[in-house]
C-alpha positions in Angstrom: -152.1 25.8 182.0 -155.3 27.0 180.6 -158.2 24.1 180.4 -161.6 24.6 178.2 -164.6 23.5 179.9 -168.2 22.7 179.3 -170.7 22.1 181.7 -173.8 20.1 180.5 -177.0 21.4 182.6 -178.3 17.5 182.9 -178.1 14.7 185.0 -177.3 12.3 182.5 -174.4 12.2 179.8 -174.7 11.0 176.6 -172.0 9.1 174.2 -172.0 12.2 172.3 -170.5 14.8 175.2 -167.5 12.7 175.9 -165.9 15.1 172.9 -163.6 16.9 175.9 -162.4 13.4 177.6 -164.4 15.3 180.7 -167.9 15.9 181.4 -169.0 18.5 184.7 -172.6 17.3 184.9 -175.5 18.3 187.5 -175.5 14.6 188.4 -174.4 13.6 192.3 -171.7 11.1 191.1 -167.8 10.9 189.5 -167.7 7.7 187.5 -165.5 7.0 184.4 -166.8 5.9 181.2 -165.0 3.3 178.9 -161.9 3.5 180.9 -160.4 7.0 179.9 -163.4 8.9 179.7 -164.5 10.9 183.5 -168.1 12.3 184.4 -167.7 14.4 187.3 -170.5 16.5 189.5 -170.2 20.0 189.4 -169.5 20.2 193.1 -166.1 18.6 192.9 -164.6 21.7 191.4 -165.3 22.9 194.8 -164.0 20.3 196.9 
């Protein structure tokens, strides 16, 4: 499986990023948005 990803280089997200479903932020915390929609930190893709 082959999975596109964009990294924003900010600590907040904004309504408009959610494009993807999944936003890899510089922020410190995983949190979903409006049920379906996931912020996640960039260091959980090391985890």
């Amino acid at each position: 499986m082959v999975a596109g990803v964009e990294v924003k280089a900010a600590a907040t997200v904004k309504d408009s990023d959610f494009a993807g479903g999944v936003v890899i932020n510089l922020g410190k915390r995983s949190y979903t948005y409006e049920d379906r929609l996931h912020v996640l930190p960039l260091g959980t893709l090391w985890r």
